[in-house]
N, C-alpha and C positions, 0 to 999 in steps of 0.2 A: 504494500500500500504506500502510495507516495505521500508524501508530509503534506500537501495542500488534500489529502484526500482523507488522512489525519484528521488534520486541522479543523474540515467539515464535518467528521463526525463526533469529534469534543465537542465543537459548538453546539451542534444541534441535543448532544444527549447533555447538553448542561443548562440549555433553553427549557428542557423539559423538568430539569431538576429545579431550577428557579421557580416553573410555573407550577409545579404539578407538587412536588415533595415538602414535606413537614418540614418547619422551622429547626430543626435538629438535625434532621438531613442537609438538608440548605449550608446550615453551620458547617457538620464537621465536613463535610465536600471540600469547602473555602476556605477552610481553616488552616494555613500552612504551618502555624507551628503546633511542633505536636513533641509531650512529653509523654510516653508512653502513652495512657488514654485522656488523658490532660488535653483538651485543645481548644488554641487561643487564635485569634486573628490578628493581623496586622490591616491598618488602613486602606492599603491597596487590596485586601481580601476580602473587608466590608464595602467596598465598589462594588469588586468582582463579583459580590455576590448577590445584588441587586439590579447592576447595568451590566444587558446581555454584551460583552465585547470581544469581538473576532481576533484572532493573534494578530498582532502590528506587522505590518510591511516589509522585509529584511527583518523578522528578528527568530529569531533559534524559539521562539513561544509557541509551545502545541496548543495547550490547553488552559484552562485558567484555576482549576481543582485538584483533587485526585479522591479515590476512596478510601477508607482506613484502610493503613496496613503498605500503600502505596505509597511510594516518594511524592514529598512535595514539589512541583513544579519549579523550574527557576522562571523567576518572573524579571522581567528586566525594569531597570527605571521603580526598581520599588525603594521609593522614599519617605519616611517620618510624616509625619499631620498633624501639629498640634490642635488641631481642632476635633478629629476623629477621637486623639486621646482622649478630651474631655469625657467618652462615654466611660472612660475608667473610674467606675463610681466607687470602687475600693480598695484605690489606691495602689495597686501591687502589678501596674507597669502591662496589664495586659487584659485583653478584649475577649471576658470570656460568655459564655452562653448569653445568661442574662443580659448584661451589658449590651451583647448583640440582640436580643429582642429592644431593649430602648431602643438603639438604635432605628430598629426596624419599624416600630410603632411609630414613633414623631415623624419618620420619612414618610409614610404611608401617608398621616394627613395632607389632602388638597389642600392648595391656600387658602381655595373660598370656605375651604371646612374648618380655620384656625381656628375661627369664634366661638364655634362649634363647641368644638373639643376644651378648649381652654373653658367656656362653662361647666361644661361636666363635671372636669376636674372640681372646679371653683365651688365645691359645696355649701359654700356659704353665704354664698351670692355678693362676695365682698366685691366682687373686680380685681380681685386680687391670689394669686396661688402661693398658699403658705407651705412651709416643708412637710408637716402633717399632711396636706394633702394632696399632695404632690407623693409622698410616702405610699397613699392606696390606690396611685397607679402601678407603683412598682411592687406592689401587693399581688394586684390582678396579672402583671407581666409573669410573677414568678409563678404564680398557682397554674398556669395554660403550659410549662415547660412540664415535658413527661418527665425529663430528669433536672430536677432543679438544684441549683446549688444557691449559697447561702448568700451571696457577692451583693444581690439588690435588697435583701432584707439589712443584711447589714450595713449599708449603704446609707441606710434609709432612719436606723435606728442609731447608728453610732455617737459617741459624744460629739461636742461640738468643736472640741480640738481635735477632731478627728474625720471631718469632712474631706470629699475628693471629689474630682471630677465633676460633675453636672451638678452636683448640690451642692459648689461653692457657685460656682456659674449663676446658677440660680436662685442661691441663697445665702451668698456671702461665706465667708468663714467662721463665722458663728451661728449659722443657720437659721437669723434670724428674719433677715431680709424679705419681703416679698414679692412674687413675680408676677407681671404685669400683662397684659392681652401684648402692649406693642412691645416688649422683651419677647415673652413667647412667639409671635409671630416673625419677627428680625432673627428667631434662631433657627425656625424652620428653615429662613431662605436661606440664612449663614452655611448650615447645611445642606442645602439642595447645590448653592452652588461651590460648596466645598466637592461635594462627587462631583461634579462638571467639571473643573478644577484635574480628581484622580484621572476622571477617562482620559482627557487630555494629555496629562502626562502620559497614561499609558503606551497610547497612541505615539505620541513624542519620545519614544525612547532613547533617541540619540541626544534629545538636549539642542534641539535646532530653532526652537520657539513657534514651530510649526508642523503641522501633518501631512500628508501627500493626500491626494483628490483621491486616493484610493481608501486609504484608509477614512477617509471622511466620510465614504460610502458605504464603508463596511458598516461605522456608525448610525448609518441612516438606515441602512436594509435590517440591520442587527433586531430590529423590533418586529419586521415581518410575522405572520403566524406559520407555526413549524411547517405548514402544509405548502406554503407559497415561498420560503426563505431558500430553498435549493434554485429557483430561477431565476431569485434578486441577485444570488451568490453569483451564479454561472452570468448575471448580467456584469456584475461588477469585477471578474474575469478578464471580461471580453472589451472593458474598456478600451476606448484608444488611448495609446502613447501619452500621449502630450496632453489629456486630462486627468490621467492618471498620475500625472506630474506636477499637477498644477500644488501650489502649498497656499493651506489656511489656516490662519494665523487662529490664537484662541480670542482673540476679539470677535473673529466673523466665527467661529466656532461660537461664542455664548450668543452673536446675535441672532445666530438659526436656531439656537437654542430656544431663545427667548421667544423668538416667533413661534415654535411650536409649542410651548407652552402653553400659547395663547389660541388652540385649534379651535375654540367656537370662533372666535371673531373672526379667525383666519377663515373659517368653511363661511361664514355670512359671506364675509367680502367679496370672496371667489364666485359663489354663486350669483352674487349680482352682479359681478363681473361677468360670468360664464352667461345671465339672462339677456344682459343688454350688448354684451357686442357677439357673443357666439362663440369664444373663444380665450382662451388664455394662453397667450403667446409670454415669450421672455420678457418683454418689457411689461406688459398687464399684469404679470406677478408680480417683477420689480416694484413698478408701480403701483400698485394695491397694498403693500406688503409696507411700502414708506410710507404713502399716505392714511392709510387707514391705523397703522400701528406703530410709524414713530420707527421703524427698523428698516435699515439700509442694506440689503443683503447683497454682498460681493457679486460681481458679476460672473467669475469661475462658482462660486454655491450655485446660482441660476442655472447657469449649464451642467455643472451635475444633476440638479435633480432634474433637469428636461430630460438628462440622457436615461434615468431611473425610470421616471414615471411619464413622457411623452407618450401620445398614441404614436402607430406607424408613420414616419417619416418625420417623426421629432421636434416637429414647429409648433404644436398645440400641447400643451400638458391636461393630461386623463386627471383631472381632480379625484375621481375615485379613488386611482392607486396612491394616490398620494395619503388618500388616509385610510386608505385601508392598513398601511403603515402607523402613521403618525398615534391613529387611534388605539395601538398597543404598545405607545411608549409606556417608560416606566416614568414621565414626569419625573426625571431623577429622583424615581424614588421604586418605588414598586409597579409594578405591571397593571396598564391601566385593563391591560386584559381580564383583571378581577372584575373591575365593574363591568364591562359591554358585554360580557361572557358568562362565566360560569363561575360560582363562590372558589375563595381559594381556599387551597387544603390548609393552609395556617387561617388562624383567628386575625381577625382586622383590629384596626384599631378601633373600629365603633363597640366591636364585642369584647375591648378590654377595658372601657371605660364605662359599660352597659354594667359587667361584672363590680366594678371598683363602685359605682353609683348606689348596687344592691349592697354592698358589704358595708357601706354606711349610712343605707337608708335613704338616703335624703332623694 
């Protein structure tokens, strides 16, 4: 089997481990350090394990996992986050289960769901989340782990000389602080574009301050559903040359980002784009995309995605495929495929904050 042939079937059976496998599975997949049955993650494994990404362009990367008992992957370009550290709610240098359900929970909320959620929490209806109750979130996160370890309860209960990670963040180092709707909301996106951020580097292994139109692609088709990603694959193969070569920067990388983010406004715009002239050429996107949303998108991004998502003969872009895509991103966070699709085999976060709401009644 040759290593592009590899490469496509780690992707694919690790797209299914993402979407399909229990939060424990998920983990220890991802999890490259491993102490006997000890296993922790590093920053770039809590990406990996939420953003589907294809091995980088020139790099020796097959996979992005392995199963217990299997060597860890070498992964290239894997560098420190002090921001991912934060999840280290007990202090002792490493990202274990628990730790990674936080993670996983706070990434999960949509931003229009901040409010949401930060009420929930807010049992008290102060406007305000105190360490108490912030505490019976990570009550509910432990109690859903089939194998729980002790890292969030103690986190949660410890003295006050003895706070770490996310509960000084959030509550000072005397835990007595309170956290606020706009603190809470400003750490979502801290984090959403902290992963945008890892993919980035992923992709940028060598340290060049940019990616190849190829792997920018790979990024783009990466969310495909498993049933349709072997055509995107075999499309993004087949590039030409000199699109394949094209480099983008992580500026125009977050501002496509940014744009798909924002996939209602983007599907309205298009459509009445698509009613009133019949088509959406390269500049009707450009131009839709600046005027309606504020973002400039490169003119090589434009030609990638025509080459992606164009009907035959390239000049009109299929809006369908385009979100037939876009609509199973992971919203740098989890797989929007839970909601358009089918429940996910882990617990959401609405079902960990439904549980935390019963255990305190309110």
């Amino acid at each position: 089997m040759s290593l592009d042939q590899r490469r496509r079937l780690f992707f694919k059976y690790e797209k299914r481990i993402r979407e399909l496998s229990p939060p424990e599975k998920v983990f220890e997949y991802f999890a490259s350090q491993r102490d006997g049955k000890v296993f922790t993650m590093t920053a770039g494994d809590m990406m990996r394990s939420v953003v589907p990404v294809f091995p980088p362009e020139g790099s020796e990367v097959v996979r992005a996992g392995s199963l217990p008992g299997e060597p860890s992957p070498r992964v290239t370009n894997e560098e420190a986050s002090a921001f991912i550290r934060q999840f280290d709610t007990d202090g002792d240098d490493r990202i274990n289960f628990d730790e990674y359900l936080l993670f996983q929970t706070l990434l999960s909320i949509p931003l229009t769901d901040v409010e949401v959620a930060f009420r929930i929490i807010d049992r008290d209806g102060s406007g305000a989340v105190c360490r108490d109750e912030f505490a019976q979130l990570l009550d509910a996160l432990h109690s859903q782990a089939a194998r729980p370890s002790v890292s969030l309860r103690k986190s949660a209960a410890t003295t006050e000389s003895d706070l770490h990670g996310l509960m000084v963040v959030f509550f000072g180092k005397d835990g007595r602080k309170s956290l606020s709707l706009a603190a809470f909301r400003q750490f979502i996106c801290d984090l959403r574009e902290e992963l945008l951020r890892l993919e980035f580097d992923y992709y940028d292994w060598k340290h060049q301050g940019s990616i190849s139109g190829r792997d920018f692609a790979h990024s783009v088709v990466s969310c495909a559903r498993l049933k349709h990603v072997d055509q995107y694959l075999d499309k993004v193969e087949a590039m030409p040359s000199e699109l394949a070569a094209q480099r983008v920067s992580y500026a125009d990388f977050k501002q496509f980002r940014d744009m798909w983010r924002q996939l209602h406004l983007l599907s309205v715009a298009l459509e009445f784009q698509l009613n009133t002239s019949g088509r959406v050429g390269r500049q009707e996107l450009a131009w839709t995309v600046q005027h309606v949303m504020g973002i400039k998108l490169a003119p090589n991004m434009v030609d990638i995605l025509f080459f992606l998502f164009a009907d035959q003969g390239g000049d009109k872009l299929n809006v369908n495929y385009m979100y037939e895509v876009m609509n199973r991103h992971y919203t740098t966070g989890l797989n929007v495929a839970y909601r358009f699709n089918k429940p996910p085999a882990a617990k959401t976060y609405f079902d960990c904050l439904r549980e935390c709401k019963a255990k305190t009644g309110a």
